[in-house]
C-alpha positions, 0 to 999 in steps of 0.5 A: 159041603156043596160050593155055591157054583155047582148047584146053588143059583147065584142070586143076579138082581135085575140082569136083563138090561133091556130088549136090543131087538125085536122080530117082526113076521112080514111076507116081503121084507125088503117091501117092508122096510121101504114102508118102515123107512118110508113112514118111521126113517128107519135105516138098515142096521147091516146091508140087506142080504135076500139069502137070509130072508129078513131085513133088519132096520135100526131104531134111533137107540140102536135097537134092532127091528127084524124084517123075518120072512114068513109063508106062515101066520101072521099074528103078532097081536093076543087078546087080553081078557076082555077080548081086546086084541093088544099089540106086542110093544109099544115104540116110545116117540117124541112129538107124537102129533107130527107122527100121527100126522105123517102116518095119517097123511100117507095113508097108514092104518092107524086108531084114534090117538088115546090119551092114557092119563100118566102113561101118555098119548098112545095110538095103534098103527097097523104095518103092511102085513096087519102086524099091530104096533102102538107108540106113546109119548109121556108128553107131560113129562118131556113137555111144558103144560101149554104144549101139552095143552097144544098137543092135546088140542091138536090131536083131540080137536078139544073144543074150549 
């Protein structure tokens, strides 16, 4: 009679609790994360060594973005099957109009903001080394409806 620990998979559920850190392929990473600290706040998460060619910044939950040097290509978006190049995760934001403001005022590429119904205002950001990236915020689940509304307008220039 075989154990169940030597050839039967135990059963774990869900075991991955969720992603604590994120590569990220740049030409220059210590330019980068002066854009990211400059454009997002972002801090070092460990002192920078330029010895281990990359940086790695830390996001407001502890996450980890890494900065990973590369002579490679730089590619971190795949199309999906109408042809539409996606963006490898999306960065969850609070009071996404200041943002989109902020990035739109220095100067960084971005897309027009979409309002994706449930899942949110979202837009499309571009890094210094074209990597894409989007950000979203559930705004009808954090804020009231006249700050939606607010928000809506501001960002969509509704005319009443």
């Amino acid at each position: 009679m075989m154990k169940m620990n030597e050839s039967t998979p135990q059963r774990l559920g869900n075991s991955l609790k969720c992603i604590c850190s994120v590569y990220v392929p740049v030409r220059n990473p210590l330019l980068s994360a002066e854009w990211w600290k400059r454009n997002f706040g972002l801090e070092f998460a460990v002192p920078f060594n330029p010895e281990e060619a990359q940086a790695i910044m830390k996001l407001s939950d502890g996450q980890w973005l890494h900065l990973v040097e590369t002579k490679g290509e730089i590619d971190n978006a795949f199309p999906n099957k109408e042809g539409y190049p996606m963006f490898r995760f999306t960065f969850e934001v609070r009071q996404i109009e200041n943002l989109y403001d902020h990035l739109q005022s220095s100067g960084v590429q971005m897309e027009h903001p979409a309002d994706r119904g449930a899942c949110g205002i979202n837009f499309v950001f571009y890094d210094l080394d074209g990597n894409k990236f989007d950000v979203n915020e559930c705004i009808e689940v954090h804020r009231t409806p006249a700050e939606v509304a607010k928000v809506k307008e501001h960002l969509f220039q509704y005319v009443r």
